[in-house]
C-alpha positions as CSV (number, residue, x, y, z in Angstrom):
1,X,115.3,68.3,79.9
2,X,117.0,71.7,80.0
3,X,116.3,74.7,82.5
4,X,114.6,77.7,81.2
5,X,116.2,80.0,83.8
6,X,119.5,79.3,85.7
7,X,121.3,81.3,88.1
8,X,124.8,81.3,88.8
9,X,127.6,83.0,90.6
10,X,125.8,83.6,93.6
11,X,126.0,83.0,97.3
12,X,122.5,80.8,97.5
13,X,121.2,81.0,101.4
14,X,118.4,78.2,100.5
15,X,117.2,77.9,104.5
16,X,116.9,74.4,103.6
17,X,118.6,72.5,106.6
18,X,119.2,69.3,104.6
19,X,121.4,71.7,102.8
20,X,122.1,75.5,103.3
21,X,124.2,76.5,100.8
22,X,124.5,76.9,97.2
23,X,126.0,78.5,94.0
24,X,123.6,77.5,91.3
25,X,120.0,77.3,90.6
26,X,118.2,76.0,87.6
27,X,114.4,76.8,87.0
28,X,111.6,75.5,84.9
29,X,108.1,77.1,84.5
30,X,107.6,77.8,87.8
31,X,109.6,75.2,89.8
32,X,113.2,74.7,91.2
33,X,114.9,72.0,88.8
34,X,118.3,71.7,90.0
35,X,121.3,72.9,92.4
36,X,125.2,73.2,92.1
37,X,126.5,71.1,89.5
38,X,122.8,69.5,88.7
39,X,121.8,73.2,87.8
40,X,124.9,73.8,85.3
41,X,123.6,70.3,83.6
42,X,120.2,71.6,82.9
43,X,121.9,74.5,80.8
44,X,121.2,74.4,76.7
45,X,121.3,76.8,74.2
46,X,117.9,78.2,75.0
47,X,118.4,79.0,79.0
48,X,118.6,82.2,79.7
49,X,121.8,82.8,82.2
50,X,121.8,85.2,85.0
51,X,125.6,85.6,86.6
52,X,125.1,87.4,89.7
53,X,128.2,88.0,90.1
54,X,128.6,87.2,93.7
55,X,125.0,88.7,95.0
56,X,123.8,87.0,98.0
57,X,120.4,84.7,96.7
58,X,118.0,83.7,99.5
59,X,114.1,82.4,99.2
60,X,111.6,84.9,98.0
61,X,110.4,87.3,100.2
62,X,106.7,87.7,100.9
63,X,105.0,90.3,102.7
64,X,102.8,89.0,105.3
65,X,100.7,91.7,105.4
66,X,99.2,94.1,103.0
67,X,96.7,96.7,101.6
68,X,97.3,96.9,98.0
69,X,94.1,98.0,96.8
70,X,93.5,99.8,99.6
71,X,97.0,102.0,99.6
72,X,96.3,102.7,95.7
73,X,92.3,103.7,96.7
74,X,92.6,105.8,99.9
75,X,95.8,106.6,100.6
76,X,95.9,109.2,98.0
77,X,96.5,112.7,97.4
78,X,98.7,114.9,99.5
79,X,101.6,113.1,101.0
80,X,101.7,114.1,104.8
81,X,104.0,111.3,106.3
82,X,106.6,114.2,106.5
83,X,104.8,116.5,108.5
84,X,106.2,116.5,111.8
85,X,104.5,119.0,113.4
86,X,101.3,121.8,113.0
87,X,103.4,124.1,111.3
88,X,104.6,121.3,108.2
89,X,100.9,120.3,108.3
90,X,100.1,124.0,107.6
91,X,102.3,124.4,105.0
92,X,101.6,121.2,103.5
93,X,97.7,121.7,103.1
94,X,97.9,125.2,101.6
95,X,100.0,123.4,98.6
96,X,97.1,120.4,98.7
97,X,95.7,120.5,95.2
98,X,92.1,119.5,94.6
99,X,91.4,116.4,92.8
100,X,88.2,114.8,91.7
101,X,85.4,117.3,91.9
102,X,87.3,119.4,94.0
103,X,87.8,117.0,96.7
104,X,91.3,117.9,98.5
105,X,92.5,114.3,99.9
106,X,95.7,113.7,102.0
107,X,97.4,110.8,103.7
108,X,99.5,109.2,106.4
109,X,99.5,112.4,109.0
110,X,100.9,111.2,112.1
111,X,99.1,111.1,115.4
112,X,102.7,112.8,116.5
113,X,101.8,116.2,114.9
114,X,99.2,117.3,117.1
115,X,101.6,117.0,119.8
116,X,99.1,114.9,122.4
117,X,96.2,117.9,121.7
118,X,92.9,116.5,120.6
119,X,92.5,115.9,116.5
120,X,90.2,118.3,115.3
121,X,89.7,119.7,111.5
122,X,90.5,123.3,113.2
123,X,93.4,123.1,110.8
124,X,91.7,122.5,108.0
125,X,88.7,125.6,108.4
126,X,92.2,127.7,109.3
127,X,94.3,126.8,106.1
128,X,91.0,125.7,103.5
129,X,87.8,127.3,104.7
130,X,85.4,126.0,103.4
131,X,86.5,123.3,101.0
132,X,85.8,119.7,100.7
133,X,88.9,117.6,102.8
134,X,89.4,114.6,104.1
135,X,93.1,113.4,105.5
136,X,93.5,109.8,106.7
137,X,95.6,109.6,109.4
138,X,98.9,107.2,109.1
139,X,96.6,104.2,110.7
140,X,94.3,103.9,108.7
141,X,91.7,103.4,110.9
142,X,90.6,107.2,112.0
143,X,90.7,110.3,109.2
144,X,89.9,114.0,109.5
145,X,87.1,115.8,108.3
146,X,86.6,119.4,107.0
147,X,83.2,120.5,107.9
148,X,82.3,121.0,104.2
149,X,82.9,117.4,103.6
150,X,80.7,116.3,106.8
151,X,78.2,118.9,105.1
152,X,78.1,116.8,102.1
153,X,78.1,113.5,104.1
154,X,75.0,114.1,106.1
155,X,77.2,114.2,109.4
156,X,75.3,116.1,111.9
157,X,76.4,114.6,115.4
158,X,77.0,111.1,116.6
159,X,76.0,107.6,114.9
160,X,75.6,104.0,116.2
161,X,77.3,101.6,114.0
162,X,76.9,97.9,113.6
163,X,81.1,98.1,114.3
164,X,82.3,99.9,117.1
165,X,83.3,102.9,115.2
166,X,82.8,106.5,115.8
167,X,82.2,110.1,115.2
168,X,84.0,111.8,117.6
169,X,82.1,114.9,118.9
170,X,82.3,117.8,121.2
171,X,80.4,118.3,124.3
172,X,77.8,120.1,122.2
173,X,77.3,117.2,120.2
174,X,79.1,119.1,117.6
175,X,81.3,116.7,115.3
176,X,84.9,118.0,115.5
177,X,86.0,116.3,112.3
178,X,87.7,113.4,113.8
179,X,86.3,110.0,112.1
180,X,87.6,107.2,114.0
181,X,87.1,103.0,111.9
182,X,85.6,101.9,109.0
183,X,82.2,102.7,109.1
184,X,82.6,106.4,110.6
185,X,85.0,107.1,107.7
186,X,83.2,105.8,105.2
187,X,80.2,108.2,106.1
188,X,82.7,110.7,104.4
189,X,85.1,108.8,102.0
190,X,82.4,107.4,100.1
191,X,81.5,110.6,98.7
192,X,84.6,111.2,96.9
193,X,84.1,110.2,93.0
194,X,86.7,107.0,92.8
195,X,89.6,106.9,90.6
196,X,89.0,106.0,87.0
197,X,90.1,102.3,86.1
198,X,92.9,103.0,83.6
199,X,94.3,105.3,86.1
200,X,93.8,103.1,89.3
201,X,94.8,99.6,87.3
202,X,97.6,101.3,86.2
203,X,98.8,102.6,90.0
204,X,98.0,99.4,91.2
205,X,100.8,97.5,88.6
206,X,103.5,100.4,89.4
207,X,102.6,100.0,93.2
208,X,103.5,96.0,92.7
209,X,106.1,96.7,90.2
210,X,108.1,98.5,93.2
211,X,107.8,96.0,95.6
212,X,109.1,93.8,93.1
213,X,112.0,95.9,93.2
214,X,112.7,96.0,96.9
215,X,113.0,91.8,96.1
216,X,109.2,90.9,97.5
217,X,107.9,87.7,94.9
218,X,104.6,87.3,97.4
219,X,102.0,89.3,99.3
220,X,99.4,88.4,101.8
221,X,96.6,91.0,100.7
222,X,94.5,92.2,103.8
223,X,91.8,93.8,101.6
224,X,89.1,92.5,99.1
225,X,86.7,95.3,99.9
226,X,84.0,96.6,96.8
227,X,84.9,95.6,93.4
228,X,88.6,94.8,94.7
229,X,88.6,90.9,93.3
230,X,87.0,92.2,89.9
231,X,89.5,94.9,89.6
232,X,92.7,92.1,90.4
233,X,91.3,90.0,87.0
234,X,90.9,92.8,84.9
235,X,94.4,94.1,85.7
236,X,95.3,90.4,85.3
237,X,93.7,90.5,81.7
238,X,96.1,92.7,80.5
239,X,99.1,91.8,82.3
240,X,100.8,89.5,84.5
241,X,101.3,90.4,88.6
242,X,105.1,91.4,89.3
243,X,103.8,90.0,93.0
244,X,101.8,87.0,93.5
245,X,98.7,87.8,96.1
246,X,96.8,85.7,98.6
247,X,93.9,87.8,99.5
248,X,91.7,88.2,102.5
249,X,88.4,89.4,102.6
250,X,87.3,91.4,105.7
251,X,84.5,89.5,107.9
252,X,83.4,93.0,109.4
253,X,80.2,92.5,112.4
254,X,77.7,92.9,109.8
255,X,78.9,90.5,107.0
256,X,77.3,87.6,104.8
257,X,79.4,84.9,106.4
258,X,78.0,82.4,103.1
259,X,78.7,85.9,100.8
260,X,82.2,85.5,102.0
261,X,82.6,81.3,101.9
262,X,81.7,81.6,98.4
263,X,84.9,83.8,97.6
264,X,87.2,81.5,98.4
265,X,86.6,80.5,95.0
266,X,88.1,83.7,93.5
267,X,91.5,83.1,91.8
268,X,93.3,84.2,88.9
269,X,96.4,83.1,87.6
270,X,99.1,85.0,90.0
271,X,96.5,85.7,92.8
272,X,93.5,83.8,94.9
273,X,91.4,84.3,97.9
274,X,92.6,82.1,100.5
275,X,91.5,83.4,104.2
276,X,88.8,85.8,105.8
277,X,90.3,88.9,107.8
278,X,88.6,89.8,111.3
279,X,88.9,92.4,113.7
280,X,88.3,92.8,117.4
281,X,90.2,96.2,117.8
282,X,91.3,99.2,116.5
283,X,94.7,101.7,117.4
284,X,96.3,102.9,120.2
285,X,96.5,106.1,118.8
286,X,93.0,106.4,117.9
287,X,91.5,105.0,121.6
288,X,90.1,101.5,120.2
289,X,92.3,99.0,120.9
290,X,91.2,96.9,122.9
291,X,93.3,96.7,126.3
292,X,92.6,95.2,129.9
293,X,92.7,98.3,131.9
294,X,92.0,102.2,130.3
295,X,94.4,104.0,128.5
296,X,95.7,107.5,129.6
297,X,92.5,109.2,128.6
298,X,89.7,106.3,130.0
299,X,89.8,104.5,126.4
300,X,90.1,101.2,124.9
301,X,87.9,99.1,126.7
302,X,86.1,97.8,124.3
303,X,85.6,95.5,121.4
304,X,85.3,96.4,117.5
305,X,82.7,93.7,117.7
306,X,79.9,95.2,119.9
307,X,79.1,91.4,120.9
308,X,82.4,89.7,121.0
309,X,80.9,86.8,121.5
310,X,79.5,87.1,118.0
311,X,83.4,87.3,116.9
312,X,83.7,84.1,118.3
313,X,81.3,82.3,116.6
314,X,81.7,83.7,112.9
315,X,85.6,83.1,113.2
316,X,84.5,79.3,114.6
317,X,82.8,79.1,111.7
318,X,85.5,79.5,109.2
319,X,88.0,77.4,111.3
320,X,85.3,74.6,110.9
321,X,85.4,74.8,107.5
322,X,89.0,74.8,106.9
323,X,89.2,78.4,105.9
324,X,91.9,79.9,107.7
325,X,91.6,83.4,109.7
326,X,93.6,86.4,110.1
327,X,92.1,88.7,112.9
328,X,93.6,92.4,114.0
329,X,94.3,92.5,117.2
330,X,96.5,95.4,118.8
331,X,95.6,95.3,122.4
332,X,95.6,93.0,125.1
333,X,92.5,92.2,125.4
334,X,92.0,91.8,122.1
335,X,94.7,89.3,121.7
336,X,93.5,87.4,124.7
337,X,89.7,86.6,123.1
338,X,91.5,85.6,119.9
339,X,93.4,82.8,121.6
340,X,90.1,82.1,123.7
341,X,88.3,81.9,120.6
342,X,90.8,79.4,118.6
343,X,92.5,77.7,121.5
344,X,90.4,74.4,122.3
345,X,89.2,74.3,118.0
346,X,90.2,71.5,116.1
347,X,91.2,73.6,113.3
348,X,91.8,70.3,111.2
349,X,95.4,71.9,110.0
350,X,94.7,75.2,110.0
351,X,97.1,77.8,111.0
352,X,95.4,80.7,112.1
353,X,96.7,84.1,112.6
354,X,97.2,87.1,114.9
355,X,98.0,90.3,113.4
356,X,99.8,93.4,115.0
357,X,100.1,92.0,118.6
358,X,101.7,95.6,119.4
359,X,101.7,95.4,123.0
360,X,101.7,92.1,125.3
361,X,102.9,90.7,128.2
362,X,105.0,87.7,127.8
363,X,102.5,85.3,129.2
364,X,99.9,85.9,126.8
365,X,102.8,85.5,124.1
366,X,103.3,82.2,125.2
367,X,99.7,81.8,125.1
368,X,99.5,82.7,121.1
369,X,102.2,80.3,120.5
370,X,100.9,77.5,122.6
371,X,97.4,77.9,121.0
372,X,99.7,77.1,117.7
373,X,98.7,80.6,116.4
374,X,100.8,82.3,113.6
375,X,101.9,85.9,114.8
376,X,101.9,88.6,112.2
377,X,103.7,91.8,113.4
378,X,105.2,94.7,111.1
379,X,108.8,96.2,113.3
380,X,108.9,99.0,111.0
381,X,105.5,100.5,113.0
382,X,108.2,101.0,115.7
383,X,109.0,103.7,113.8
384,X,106.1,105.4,114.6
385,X,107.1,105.6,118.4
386,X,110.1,106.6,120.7
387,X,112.5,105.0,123.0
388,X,111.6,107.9,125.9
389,X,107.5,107.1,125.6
390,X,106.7,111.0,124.6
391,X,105.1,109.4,121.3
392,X,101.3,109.4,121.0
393,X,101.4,105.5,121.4
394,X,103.5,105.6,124.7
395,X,101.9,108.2,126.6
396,X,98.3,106.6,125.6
397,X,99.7,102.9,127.1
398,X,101.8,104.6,130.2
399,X,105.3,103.0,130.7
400,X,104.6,99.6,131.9
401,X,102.6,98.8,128.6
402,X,104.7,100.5,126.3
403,X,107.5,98.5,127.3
404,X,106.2,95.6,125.9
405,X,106.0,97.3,122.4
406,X,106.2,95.1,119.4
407,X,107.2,91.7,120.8
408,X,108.7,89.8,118.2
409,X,111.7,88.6,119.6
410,X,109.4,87.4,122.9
411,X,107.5,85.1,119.9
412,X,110.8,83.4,118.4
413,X,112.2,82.4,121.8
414,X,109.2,81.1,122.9
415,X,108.9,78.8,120.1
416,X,106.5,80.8,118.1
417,X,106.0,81.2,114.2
418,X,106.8,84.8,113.7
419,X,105.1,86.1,109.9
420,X,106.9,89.5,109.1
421,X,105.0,92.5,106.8
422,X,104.6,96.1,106.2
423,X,101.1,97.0,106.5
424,X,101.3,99.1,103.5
425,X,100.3,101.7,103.2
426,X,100.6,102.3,106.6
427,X,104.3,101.7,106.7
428,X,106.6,101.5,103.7
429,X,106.1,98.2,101.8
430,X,110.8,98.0,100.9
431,X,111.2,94.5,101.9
432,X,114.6,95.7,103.1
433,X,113.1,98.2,106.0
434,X,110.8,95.4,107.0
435,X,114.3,93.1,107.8
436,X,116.0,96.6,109.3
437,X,113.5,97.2,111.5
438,X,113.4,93.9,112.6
439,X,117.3,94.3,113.6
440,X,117.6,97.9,114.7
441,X,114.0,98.6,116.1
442,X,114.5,102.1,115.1
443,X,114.2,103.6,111.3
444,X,117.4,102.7,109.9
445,X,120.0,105.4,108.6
446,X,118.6,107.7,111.5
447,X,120.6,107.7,115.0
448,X,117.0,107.4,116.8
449,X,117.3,105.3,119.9
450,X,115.5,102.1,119.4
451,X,112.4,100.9,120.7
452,X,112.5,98.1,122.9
453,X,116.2,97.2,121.8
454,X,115.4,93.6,123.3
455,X,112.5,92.8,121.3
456,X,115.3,93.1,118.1
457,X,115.8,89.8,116.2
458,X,118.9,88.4,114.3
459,X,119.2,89.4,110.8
460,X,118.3,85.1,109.9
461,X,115.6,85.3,112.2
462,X,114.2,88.4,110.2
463,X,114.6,86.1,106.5
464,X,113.0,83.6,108.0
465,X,110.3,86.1,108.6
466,X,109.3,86.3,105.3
467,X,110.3,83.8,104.1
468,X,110.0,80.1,105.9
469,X,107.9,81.7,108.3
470,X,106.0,82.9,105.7
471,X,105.1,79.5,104.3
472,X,104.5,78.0,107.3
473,X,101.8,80.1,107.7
474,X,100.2,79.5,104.9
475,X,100.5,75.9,105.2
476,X,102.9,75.5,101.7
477,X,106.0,74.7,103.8
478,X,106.3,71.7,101.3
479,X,106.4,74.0,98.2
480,X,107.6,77.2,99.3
481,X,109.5,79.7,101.6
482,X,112.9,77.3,100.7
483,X,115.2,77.0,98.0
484,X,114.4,73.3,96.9
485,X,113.9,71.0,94.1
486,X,110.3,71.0,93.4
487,X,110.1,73.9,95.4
488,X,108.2,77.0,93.8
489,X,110.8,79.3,92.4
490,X,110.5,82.1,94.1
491,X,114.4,83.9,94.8
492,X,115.5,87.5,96.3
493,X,118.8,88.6,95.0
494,X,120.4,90.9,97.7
495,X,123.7,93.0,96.5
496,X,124.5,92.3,100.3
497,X,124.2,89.3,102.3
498,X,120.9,90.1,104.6
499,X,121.7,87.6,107.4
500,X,125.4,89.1,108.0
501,X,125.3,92.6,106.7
502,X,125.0,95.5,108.8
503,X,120.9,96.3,108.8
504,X,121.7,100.3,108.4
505,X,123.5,98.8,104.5
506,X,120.7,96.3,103.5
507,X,118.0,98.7,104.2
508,X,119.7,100.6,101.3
509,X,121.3,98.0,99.6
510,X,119.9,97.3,95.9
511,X,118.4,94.5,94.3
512,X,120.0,92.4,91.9
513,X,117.0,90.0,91.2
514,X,113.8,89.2,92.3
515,X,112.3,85.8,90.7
516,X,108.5,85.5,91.2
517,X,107.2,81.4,90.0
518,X,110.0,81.5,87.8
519,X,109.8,84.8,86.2
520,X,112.2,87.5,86.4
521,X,110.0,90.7,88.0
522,X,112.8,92.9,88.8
523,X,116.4,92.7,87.3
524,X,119.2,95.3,88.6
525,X,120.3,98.0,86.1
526,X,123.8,97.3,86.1
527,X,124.5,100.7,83.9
């Protein structure tokens, strides 16, 4: 028996307590074979050998939450994440080019820009009258509308939808462009012609290919929308995942709860359905999370489920079949009927999940953990608000709640299993600014003050974010999220060592390997 695979000269942080450390690690097919000096025996003429040459070697890391699909799909066009006020946003739009059909398409515009003013397409009539536009707003759950493109769409005034979403109008019943959830936005956004399939399979692999690059081997998928599983096996066909994906349909108010039982079939070789994703609320920003008293402007009161109640009972359903749930929730509230929903369920196993939590008082934290709910929270959205409150988030929450941003730290101490992602495309998916944020609560490289500084965890608590944490999650603590014999073989090579180093260096630091079920995905050039 030889190794196909064996890595030496490294620094091996397995996060294994029977034992921590390592220098060598010997893989076959997909599985760990071997440490130390029972990795070096496993070498023969055919292994290939991989000296690190003193890189720091932890468990793969694996995003815990995802929009793959969804990043390639809609987030496209017209970078606007750098426009930091109305005057980049107007300069940025007159160099939009039109795509498909002439459709002019933009992303990621910050909440920030409007500088707390109400969102309206004015903008858009000022800098493209009369064009075809549609900018999704860094959320993802509210985009903008030219009038042209609500022409097309049909959009006359307001709509009831099965899911609390909206179009917002003006007192005249007049829609000001402003599309806020799914359904509203997809009035519009189904219009546009999609991408062709060479084109958006061939995104999709470069998209994985980087995050193979920042050292992710694993991603839990929050999207399964359309054709999504069909385009995952026909990308599959032709070439093998740099990231392996565990994908979550949505379970939106109106869904085929059988429809969806019946994908948990769906698997291919480097990615399978394994979970349903819910939602009870919305954003901040956009006025829908759901939070126990009013925001600043009388909003966020209610439910993205109309009948909550009805939340309850689909997401009881899936618990009682063994299918585990992830459900959005932002807000208070929101959190709160989650863990009334799950808390007295015998989920036979199960751990279900939370995801976002962005603002909660520590009660109700100790609530989600006592429930044995996972928490899934992304620090690098702190990035999207300010340590003085004069961020779109802040002023929408007031002081008290905006104190309570992001409350990871709140989860470890209190015992709590703490999943770590990016959200992306709402946030960049670098593995490394996922563990930065998690230290600095601040965008790292930047001399911002940070964002509830006390909230920060250690730089092992961050690994373990996406990495044991991670499997526990998924319930493959026995095969994964470890550097183990039998264990999967799934390794990060860091240039730096990511528990000790300085977060500002590893959110820079390169790469050296990234080791997906025993295949090399990413290998440093050393040139």
């Amino acid at each position: 028996m030889s190794a196909d695979l064996l890595i030496v000269g490294a620094t091996v942080r397995t996060l294994d307590p029977a034992r921590p450390m390592a220098r060598a690690v010997a893989i076959r097919g997909d599985r760990i074979v071997g440490l130390d000096d029972d990795a070096l025996a496993l070498r023969s003429a055919t292994t290939e050998v991989v000296d690190l040459a003193g890189a720091t070697v932890t468990p793969g890391l694996v995003d815990g939450h995802l929009h793959a699909l969804l990043g390639v799909t809609a987030f496209a066009g017209a970078d606007l994440s750098g426009c930091r006020d109305l005057d980049d946003l107007r300069t940025a739009l007159a160099g939009a080019a039109p795509g498909r059909d002439g459709w002019v398409t933009g992303f990621g515009l910050d909440h920030n820009v409007f500088g707390g003013a109400p969102i309206t397409n004015r903008m858009l009539e000022e800098v493209l009258p009369g064009a075809a536009v549609v900018i999704v707003l860094y959320d993802g759950h509210s985009s903008l509308a030219s009038d042209e493109a609500l022409r097309r769409a049909g959009v006359t005034g307001p709509r009831r939808f099965e899911q609390r979403a909206k179009i917002v109008c003006d007192d005249a019943g007049r829609p000001t462009g402003l599309l806020l959830e799914h359904a509203a936005m997809e009035t519009v956004r189904d219009l546009i012609p999609p991408m062709e399939q060479a084109e958006l399979h061939k995104r999709l692999l470069e998209v994985l290919d980087g995050m193979a690059a920042t050292g992710l081997t694993g991603g839990v998928m929050m999207d399964a929308e359309g054709d999504a599983l069909d385009v995952l096996a026909a990308v599959e066909a032709a070439a093998e995942l740099p990231v392996r994906l565990r994908v979550m349909p949505w379970c939106m108010p109106e869904s085929d709860l059988a429809a969806l039982d019946a994908l948990q079939r769906r698997r291919g070789r480097r990615w399978a359905v394994g979970g349903v994703k819910f939602f009870i609320d919305g954003t901040v920003e956009g006025g829908t999370a759901w939070l126990g008293h009013a925001d600043c402007h009388g909003q966020g009161v209610d439910a993205f489920w109309r009948d909550p109640a009805s939340y309850t009972r689909a997401v009881r359903h899936f618990a009682s079949d063994r299918v585990q749930t992830a459900t959005h929730a932002i807000g208070d509230a929101g959190v709160r009927h989650v863990v009334d929903s799950l808390a007295d369920v015998d989920t036979r196993g199960v751990r279900h999940r939370v995801e976002h939590l962005e603002t909660l008082p520590l009660a109700e934290v100790r609530r989600v953990v006592g429930a044995g709910l996972v928490a899934s929270m992304q620090p690098s959205h702190t990035g999207y608000a300010r340590a003085d409150h004069t961020d779109e988030w802040s002023t929408r929450l007031g002081p008290e709640r905006a104190a309570r941003a992001w409350p990871c730290r709140d989860v470890r101490d209190a015992g709590g299993t703490l999943v770590l992602g990016s959200d992306w495309p709402i946030a960049s998916y670098d593995a490394r600014d996922v563990l930065a944020f998690a230290q600095l609560r601040r965008r790292p490289g930047s001399g911002d003050e940070p964002v509830t500084p006390d909230q920060a965890l250690t730089g092992l608590m961050s690994l373990e974010g996406m990495t044991t944490h991670a499997a526990l999650a998924d319930g493959t603590e026995a095969t994964s999220g470890r550097i183990a014999v039998g264990h999967r073989a799934d390794l990060t090579a860091f240039v730096v060592d990511p528990v000790a180093a300085p977060a500002d260096e590893l959110a820079t630091a390169p790469i050296r390997l990234t080791v997906s079920g025993g295949r090399i995905t990413h290998r440093m050039d050393d040139r």
